[in-house]
PDB file of N, CA, C and O in Angstrom, chain B, residues numbered from 101:
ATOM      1  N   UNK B 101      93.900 -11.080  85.672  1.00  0.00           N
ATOM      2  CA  UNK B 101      92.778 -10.440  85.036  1.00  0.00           C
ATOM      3  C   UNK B 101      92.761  -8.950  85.353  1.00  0.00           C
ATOM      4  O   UNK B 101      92.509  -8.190  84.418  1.00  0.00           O
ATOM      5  N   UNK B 102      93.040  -8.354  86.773  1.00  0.00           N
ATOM      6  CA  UNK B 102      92.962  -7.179  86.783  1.00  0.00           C
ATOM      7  C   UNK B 102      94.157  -6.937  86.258  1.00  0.00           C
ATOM      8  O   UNK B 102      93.695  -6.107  85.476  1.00  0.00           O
ATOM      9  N   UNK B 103      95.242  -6.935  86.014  1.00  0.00           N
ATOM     10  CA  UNK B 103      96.166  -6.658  85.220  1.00  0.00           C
ATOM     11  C   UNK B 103      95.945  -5.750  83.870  1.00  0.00           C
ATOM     12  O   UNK B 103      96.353  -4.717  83.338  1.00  0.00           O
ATOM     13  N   UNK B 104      94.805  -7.090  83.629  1.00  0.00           N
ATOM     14  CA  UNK B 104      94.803  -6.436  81.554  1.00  0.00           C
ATOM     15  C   UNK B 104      93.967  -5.343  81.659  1.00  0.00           C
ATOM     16  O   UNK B 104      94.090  -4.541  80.734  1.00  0.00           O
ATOM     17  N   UNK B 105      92.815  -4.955  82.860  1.00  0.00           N
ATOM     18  CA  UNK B 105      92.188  -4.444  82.973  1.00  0.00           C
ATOM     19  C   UNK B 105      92.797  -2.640  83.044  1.00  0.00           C
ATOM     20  O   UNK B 105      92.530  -1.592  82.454  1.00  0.00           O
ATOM     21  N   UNK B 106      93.675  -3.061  84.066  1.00  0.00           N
ATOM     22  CA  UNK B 106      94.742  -1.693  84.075  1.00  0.00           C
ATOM     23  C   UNK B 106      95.483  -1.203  82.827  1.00  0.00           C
ATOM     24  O   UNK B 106      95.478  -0.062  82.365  1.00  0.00           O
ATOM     25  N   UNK B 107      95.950  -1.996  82.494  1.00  0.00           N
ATOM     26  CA  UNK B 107      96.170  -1.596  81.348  1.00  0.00           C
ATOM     27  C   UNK B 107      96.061  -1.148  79.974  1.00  0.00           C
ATOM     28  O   UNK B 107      96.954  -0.891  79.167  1.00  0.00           O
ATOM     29  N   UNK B 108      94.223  -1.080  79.806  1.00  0.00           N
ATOM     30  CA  UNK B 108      93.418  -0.670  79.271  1.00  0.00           C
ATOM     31  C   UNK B 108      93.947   1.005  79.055  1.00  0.00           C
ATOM     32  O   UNK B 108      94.371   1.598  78.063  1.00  0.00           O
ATOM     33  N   UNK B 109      93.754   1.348  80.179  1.00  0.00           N
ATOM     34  CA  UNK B 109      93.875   2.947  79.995  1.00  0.00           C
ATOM     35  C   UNK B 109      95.470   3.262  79.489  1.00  0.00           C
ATOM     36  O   UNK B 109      95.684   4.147  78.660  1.00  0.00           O
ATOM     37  N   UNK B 110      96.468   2.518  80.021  1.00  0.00           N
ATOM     38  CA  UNK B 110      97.299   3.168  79.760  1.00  0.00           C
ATOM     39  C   UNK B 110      97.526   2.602  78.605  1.00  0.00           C
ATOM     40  O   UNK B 110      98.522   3.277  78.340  1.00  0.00           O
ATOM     41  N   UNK B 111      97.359   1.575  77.259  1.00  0.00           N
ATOM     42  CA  UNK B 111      97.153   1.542  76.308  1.00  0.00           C
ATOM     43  C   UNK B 111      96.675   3.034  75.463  1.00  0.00           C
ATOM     44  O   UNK B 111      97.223   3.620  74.530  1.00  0.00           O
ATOM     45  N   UNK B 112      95.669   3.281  76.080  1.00  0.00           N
ATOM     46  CA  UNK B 112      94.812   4.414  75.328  1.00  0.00           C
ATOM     47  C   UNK B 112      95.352   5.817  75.285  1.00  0.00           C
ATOM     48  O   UNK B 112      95.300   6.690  74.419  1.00  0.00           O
ATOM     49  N   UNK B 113      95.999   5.753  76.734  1.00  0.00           N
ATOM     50  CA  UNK B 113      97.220   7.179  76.722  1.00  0.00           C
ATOM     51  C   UNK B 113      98.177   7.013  75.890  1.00  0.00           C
ATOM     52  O   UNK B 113      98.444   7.906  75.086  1.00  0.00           O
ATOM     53  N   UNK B 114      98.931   5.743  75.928  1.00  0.00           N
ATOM     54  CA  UNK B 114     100.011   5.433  74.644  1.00  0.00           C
ATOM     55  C   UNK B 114      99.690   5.934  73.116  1.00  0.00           C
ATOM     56  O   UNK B 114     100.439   6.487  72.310  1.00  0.00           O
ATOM     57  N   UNK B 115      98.574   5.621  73.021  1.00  0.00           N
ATOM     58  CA  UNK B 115      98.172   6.118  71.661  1.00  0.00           C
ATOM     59  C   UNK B 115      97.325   7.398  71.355  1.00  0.00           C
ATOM     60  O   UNK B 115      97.025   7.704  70.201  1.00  0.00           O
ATOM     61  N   UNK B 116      96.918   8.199  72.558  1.00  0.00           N
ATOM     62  CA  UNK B 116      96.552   9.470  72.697  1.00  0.00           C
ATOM     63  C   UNK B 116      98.256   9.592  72.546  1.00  0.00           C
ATOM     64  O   UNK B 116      98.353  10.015  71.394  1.00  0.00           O
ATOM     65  N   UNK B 117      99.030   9.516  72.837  1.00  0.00           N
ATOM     66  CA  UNK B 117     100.611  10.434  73.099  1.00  0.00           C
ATOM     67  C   UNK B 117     101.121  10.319  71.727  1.00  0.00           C
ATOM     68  O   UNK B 117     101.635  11.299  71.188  1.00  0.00           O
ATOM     69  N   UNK B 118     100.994   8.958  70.999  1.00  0.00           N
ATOM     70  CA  UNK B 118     101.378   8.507  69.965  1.00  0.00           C
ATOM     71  C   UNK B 118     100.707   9.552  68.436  1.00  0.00           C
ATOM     72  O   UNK B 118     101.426   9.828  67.476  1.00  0.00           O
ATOM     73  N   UNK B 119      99.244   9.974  68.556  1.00  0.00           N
ATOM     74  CA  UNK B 119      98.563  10.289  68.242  1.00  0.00           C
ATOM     75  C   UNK B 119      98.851  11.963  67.832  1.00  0.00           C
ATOM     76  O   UNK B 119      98.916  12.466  66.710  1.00  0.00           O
ATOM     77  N   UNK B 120      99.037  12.801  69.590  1.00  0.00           N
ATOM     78  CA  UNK B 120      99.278  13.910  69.774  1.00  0.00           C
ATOM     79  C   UNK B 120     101.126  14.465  68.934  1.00  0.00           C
ATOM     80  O   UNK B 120     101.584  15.522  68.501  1.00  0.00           O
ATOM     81  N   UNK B 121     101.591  13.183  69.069  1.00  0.00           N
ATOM     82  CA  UNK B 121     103.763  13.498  68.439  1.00  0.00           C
ATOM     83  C   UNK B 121     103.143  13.301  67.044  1.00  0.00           C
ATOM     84  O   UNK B 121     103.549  14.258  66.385  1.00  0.00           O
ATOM     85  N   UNK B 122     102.256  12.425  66.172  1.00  0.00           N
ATOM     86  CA  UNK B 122     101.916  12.881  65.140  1.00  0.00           C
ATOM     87  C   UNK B 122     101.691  14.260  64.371  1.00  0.00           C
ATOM     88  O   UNK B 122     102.181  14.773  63.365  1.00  0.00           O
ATOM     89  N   UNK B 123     100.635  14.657  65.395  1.00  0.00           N
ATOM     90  CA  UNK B 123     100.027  15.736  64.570  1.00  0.00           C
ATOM     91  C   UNK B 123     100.876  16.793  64.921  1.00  0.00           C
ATOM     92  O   UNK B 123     100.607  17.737  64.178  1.00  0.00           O
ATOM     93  N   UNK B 124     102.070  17.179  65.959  1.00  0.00           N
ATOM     94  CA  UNK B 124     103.209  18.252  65.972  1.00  0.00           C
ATOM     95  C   UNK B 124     104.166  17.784  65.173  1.00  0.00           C
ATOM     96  O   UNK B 124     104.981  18.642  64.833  1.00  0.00           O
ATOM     97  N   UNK B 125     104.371  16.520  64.687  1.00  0.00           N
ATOM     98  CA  UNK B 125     105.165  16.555  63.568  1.00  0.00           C
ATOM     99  C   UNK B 125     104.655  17.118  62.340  1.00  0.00           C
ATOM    100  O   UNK B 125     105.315  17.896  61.651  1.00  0.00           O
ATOM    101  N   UNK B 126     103.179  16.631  61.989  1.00  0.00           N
ATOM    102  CA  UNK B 126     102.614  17.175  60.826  1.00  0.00           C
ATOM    103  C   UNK B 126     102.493  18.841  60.929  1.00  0.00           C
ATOM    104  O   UNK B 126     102.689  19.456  59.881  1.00  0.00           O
ATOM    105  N   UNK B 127     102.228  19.486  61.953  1.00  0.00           N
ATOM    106  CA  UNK B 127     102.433  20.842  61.768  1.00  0.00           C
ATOM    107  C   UNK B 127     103.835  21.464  61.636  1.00  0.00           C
ATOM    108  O   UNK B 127     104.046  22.512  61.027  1.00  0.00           O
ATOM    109  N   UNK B 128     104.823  20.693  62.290  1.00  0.00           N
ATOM    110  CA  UNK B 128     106.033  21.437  61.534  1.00  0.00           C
ATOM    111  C   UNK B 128     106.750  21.292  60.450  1.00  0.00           C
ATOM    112  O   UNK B 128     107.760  21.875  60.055  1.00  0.00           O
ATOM    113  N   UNK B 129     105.855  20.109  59.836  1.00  0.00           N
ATOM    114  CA  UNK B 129     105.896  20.290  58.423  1.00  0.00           C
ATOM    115  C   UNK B 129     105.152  21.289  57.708  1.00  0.00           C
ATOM    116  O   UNK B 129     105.566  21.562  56.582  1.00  0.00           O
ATOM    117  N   UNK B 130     104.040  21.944  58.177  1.00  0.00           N
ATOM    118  CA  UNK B 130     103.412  22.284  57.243  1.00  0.00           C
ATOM    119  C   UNK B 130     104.029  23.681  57.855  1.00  0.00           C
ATOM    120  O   UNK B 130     103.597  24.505  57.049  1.00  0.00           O
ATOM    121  N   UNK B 131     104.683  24.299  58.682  1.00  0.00           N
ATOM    122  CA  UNK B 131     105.308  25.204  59.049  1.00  0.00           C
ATOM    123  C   UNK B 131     106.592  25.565  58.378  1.00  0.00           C
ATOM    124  O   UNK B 131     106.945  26.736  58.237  1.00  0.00           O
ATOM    125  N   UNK B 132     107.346  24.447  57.930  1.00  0.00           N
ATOM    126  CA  UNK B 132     108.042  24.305  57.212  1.00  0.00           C
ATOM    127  C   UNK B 132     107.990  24.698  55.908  1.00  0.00           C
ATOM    128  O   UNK B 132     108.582  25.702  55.511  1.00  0.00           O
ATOM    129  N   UNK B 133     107.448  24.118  55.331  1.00  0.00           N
ATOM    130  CA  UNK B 133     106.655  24.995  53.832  1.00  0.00           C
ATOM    131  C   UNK B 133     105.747  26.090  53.853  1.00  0.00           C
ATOM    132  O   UNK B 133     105.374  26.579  52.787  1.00  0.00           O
ATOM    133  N   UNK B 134     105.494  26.370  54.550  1.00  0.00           N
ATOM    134  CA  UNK B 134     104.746  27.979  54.684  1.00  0.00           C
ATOM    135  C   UNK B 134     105.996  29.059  54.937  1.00  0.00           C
ATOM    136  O   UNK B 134     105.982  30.125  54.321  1.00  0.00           O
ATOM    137  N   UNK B 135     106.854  28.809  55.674  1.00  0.00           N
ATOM    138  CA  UNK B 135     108.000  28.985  55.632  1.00  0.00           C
ATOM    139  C   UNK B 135     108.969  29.649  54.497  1.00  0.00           C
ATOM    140  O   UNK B 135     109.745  30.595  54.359  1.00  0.00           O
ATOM    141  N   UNK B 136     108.509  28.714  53.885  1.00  0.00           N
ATOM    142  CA  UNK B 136     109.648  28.719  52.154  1.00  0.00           C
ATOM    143  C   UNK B 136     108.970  29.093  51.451  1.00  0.00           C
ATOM    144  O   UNK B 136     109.501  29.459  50.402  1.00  0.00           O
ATOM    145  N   UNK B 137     107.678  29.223  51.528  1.00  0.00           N
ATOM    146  CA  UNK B 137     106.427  30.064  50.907  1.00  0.00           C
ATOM    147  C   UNK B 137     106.909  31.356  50.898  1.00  0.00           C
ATOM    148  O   UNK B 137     107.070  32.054  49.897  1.00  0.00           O
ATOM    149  N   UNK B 138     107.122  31.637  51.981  1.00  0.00           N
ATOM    150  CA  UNK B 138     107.060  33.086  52.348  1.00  0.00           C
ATOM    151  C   UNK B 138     108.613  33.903  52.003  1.00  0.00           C
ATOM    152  O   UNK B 138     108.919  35.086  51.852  1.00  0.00           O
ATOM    153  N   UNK B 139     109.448  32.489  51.969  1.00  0.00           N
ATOM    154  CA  UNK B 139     110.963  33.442  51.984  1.00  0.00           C
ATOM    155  C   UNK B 139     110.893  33.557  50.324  1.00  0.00           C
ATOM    156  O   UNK B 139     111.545  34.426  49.745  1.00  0.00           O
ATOM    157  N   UNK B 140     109.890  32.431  49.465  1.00  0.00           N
ATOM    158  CA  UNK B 140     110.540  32.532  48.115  1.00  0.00           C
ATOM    159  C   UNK B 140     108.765  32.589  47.343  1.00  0.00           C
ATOM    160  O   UNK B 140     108.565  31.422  47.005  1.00  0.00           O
ATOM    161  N   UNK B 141     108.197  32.970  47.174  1.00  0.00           N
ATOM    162  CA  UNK B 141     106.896  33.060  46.675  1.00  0.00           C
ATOM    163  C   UNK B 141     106.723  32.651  45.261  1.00  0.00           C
ATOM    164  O   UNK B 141     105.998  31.744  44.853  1.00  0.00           O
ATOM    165  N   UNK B 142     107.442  33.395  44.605  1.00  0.00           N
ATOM    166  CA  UNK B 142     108.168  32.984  43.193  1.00  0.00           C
ATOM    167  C   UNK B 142     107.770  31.450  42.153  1.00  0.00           C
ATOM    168  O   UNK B 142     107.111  31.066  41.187  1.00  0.00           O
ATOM    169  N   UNK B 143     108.975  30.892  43.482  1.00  0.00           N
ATOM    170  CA  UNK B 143     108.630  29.322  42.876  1.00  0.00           C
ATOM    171  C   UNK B 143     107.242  28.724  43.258  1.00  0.00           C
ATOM    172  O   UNK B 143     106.724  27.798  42.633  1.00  0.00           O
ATOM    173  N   UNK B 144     106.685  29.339  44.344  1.00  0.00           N
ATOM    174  CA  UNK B 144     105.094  28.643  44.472  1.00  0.00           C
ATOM    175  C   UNK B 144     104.418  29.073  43.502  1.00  0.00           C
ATOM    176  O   UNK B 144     103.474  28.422  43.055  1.00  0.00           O
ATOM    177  N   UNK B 145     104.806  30.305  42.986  1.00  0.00           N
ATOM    178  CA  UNK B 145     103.703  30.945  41.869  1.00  0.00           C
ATOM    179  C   UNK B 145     103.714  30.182  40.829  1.00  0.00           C
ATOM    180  O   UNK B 145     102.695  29.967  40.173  1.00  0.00           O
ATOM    181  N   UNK B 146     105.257  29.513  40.460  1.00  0.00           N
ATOM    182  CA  UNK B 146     105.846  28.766  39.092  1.00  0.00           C
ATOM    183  C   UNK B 146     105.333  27.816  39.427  1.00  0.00           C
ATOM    184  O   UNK B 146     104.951  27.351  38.353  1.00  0.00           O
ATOM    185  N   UNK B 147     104.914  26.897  40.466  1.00  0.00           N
ATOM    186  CA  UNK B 147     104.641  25.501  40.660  1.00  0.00           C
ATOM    187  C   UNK B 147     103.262  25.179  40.424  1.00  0.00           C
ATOM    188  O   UNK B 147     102.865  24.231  39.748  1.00  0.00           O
ATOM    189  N   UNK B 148     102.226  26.425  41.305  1.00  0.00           N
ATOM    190  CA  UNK B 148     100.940  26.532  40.759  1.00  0.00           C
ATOM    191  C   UNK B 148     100.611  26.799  39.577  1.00  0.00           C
ATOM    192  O   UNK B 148      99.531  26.444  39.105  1.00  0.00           O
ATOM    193  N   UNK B 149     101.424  27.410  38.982  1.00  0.00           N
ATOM    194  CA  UNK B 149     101.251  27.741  37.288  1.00  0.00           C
ATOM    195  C   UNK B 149     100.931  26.812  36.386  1.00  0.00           C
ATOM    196  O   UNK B 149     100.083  26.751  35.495  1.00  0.00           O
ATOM    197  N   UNK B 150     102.050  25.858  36.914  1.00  0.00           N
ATOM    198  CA  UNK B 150     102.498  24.848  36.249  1.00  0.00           C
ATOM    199  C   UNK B 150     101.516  23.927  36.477  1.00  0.00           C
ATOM    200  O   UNK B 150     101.049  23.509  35.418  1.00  0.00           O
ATOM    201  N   UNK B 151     100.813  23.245  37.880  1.00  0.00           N
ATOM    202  CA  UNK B 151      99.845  22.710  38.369  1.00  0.00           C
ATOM    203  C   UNK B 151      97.992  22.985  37.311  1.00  0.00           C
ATOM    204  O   UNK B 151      97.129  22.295  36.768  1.00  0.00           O
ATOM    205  N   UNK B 152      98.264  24.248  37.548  1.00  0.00           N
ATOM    206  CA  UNK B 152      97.201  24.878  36.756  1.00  0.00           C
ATOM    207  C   UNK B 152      96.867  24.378  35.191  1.00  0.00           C
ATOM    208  O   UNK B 152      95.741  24.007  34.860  1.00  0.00           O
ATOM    209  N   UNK B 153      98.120  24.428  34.191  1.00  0.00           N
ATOM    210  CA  UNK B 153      98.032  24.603  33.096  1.00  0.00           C
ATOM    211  C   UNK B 153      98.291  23.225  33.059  1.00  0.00           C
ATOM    212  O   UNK B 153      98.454  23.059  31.850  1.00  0.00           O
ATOM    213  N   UNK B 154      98.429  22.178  33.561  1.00  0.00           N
ATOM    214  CA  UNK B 154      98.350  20.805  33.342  1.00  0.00           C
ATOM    215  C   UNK B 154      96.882  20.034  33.611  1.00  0.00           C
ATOM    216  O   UNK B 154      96.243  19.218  32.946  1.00  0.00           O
ATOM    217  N   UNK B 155      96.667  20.647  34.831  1.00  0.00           N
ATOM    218  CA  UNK B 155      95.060  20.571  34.937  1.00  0.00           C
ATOM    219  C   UNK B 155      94.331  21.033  33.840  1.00  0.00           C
ATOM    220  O   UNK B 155      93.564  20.098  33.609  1.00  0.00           O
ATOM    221  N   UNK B 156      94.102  21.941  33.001  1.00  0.00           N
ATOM    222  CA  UNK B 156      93.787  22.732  31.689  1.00  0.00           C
ATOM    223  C   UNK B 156      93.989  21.880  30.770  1.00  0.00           C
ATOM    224  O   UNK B 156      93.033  21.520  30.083  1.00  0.00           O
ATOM    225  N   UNK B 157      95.378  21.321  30.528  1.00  0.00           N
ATOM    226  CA  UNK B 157      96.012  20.099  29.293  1.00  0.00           C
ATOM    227  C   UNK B 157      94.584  18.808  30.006  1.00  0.00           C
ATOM    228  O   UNK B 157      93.710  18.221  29.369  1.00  0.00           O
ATOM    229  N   UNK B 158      94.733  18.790  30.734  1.00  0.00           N
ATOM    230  CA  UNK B 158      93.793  17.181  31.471  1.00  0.00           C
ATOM    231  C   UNK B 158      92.620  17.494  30.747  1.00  0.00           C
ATOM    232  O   UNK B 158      92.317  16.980  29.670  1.00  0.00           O
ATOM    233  N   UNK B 159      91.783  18.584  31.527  1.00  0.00           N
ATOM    234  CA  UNK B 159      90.350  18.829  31.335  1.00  0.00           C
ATOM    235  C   UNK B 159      90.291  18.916  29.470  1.00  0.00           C
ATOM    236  O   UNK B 159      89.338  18.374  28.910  1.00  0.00           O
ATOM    237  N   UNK B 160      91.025  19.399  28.903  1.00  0.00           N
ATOM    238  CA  UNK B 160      90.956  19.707  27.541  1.00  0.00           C
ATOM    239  C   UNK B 160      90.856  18.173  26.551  1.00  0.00           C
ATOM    240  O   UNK B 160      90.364  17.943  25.447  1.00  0.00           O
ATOM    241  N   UNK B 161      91.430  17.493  27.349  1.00  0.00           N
ATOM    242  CA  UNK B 161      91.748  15.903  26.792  1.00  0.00           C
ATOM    243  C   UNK B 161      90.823  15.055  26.764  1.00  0.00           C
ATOM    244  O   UNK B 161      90.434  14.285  25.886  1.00  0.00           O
ATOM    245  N   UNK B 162      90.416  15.309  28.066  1.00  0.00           N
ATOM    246  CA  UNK B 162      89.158  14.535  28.508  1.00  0.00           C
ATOM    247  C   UNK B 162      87.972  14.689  27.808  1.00  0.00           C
ATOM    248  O   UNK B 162      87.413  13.915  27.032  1.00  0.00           O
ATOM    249  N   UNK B 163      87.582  16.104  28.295  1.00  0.00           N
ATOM    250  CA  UNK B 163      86.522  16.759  27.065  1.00  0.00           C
ATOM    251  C   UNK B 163      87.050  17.875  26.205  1.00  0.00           C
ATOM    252  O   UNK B 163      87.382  18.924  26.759  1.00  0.00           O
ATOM    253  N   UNK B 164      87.144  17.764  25.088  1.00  0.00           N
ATOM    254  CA  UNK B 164      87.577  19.044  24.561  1.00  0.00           C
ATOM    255  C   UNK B 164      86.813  20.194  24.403  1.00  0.00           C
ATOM    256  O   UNK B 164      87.165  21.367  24.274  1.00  0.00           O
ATOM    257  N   UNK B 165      85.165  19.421  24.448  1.00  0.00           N
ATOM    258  CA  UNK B 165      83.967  20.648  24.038  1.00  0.00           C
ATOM    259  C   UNK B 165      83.535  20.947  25.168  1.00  0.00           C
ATOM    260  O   UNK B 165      82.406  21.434  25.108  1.00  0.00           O
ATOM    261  N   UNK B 166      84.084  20.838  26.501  1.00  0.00           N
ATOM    262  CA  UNK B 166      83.921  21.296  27.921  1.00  0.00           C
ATOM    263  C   UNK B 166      84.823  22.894  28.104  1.00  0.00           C
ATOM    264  O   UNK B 166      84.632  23.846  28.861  1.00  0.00           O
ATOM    265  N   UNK B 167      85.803  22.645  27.078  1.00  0.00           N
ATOM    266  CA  UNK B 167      86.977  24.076  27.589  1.00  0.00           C
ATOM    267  C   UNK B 167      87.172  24.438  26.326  1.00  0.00           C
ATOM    268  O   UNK B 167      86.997  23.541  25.501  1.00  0.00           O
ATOM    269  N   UNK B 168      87.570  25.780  25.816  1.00  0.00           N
ATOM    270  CA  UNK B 168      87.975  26.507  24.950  1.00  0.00           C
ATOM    271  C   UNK B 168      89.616  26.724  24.847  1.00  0.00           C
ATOM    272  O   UNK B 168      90.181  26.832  25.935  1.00  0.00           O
ATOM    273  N   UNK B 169      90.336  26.790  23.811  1.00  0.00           N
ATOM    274  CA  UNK B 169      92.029  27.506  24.156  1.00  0.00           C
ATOM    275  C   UNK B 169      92.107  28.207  25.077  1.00  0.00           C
ATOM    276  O   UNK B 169      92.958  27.888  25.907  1.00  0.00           O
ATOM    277  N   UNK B 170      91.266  29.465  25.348  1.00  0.00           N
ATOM    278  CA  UNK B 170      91.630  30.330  26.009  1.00  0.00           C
ATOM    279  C   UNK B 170      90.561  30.114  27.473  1.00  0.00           C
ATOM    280  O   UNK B 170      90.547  31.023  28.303  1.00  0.00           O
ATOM    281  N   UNK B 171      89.727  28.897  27.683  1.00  0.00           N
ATOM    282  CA  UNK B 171      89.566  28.549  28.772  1.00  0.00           C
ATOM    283  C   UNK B 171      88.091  29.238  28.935  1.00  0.00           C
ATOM    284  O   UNK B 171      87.486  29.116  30.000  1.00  0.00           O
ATOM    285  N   UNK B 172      87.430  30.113  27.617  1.00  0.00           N
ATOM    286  CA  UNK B 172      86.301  30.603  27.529  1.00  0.00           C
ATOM    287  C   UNK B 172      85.265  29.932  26.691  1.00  0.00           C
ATOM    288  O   UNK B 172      85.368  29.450  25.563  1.00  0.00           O
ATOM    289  N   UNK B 173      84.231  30.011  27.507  1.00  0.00           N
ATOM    290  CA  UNK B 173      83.083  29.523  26.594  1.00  0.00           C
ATOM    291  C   UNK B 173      82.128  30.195  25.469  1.00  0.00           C
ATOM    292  O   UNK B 173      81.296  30.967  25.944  1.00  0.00           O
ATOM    293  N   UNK B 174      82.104  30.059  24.245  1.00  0.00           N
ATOM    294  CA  UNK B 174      81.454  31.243  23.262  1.00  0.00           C
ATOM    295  C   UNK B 174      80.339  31.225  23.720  1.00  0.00           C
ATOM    296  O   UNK B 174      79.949  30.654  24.738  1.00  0.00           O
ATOM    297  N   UNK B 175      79.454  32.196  22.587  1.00  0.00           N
ATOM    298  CA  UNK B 175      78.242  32.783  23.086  1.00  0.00           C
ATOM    299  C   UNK B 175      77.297  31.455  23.124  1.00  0.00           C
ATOM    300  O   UNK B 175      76.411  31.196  23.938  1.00  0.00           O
ATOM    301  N   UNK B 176      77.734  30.700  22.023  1.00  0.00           N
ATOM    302  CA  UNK B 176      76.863  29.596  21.674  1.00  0.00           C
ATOM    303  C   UNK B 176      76.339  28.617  23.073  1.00  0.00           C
ATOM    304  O   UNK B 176      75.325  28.013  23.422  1.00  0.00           O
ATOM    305  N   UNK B 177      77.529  28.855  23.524  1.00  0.00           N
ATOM    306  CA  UNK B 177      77.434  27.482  24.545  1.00  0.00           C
ATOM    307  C   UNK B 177      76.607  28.209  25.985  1.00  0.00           C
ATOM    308  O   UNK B 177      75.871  27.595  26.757  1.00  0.00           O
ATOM    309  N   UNK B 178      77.007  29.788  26.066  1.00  0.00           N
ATOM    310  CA  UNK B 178      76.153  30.211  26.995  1.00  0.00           C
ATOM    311  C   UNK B 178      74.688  30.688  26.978  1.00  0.00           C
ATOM    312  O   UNK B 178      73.949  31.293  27.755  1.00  0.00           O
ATOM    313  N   UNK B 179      74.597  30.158  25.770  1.00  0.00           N
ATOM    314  CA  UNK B 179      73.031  30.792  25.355  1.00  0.00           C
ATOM    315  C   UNK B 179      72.053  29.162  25.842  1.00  0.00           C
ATOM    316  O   UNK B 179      70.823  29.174  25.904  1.00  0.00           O
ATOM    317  N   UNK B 180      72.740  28.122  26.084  1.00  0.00           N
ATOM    318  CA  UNK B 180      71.747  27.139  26.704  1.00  0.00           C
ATOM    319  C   UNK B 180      72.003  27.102  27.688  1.00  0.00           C
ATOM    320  O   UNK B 180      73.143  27.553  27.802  1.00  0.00           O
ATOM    321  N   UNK B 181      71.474  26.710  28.906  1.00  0.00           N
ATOM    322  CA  UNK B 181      71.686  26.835  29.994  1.00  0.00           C
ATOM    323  C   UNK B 181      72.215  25.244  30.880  1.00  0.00           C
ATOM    324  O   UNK B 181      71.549  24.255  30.576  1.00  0.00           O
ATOM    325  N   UNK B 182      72.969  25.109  31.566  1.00  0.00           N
ATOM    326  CA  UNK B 182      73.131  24.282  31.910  1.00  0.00           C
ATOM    327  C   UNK B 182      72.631  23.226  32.781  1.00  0.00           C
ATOM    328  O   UNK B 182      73.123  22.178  33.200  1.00  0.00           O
ATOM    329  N   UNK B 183      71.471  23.830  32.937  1.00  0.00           N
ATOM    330  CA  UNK B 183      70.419  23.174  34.552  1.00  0.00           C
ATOM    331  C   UNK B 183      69.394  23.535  33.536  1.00  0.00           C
ATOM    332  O   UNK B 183      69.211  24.606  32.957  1.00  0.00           O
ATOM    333  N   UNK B 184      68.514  21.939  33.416  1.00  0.00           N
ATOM    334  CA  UNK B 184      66.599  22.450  32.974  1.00  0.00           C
ATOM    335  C   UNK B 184      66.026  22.670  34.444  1.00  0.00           C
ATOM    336  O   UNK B 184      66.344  22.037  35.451  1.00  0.00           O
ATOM    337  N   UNK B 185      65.019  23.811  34.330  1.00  0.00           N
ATOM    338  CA  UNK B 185      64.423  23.517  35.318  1.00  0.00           C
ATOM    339  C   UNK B 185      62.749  23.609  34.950  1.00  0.00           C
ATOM    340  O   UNK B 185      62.076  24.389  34.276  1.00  0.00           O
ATOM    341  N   UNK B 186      62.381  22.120  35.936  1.00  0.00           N
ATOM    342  CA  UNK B 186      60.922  21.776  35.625  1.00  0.00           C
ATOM    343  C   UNK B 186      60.133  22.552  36.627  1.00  0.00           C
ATOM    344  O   UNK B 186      60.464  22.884  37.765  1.00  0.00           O
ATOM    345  N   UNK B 187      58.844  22.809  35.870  1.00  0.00           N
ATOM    346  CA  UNK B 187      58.360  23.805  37.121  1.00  0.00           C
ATOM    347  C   UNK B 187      57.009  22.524  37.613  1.00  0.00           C
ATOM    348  O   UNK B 187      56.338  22.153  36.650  1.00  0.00           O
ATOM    349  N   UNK B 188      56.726  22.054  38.637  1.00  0.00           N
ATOM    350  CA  UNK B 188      56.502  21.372  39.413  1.00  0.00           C
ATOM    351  C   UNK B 188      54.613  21.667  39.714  1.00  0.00           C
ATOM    352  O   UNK B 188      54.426  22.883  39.763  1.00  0.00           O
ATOM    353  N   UNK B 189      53.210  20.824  39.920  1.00  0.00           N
ATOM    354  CA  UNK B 189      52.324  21.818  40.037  1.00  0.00           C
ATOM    355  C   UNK B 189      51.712  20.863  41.088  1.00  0.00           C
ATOM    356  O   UNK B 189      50.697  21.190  41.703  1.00  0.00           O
TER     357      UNK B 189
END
């Protein structure tokens, strides 16, 4: 019984250690691509571009009378307002 008892903690360090080699792996990944960010900017610009204007194709699909071609809303649509607000007494 005292056995399992001891071993409580060092369970918990195992997975504090287990825990801690995670998250330095996950940062040298993300070191990694910040990295290639920086040597080549270019293709992040092309990738977000690309990210962007597919998001745009989505939103346009979904609702079409939410977005304009050029991603602007005419006068029409800004002349109502998008929030009523009740005035309260």
């Amino acid at each position: 019984m005292g056995e399992a008892i001891g071993s409580e903690p060092n369970d918990g360090v195992a997975h504090l250690q287990a825990a801690a080699l995670e998250m330095i792996a996950a940062a040298r990944a993300f070191l990694e691509v910040a990295e290639r960010v920086v040597q080549n900017p270019d293709a992040v610009r092309t990738a977000v571009g690309t990210v962007g204007a597919m998001a745009k194709a989505v939103m346009q699909t979904v609702d079409p009378a939410s977005t304009k071609a050029n991603g602007d809303r005419d006068a029409d649509d800004q002349a109502d307002p998008p929030i009523e607000h009740i005035t309260l007494s």
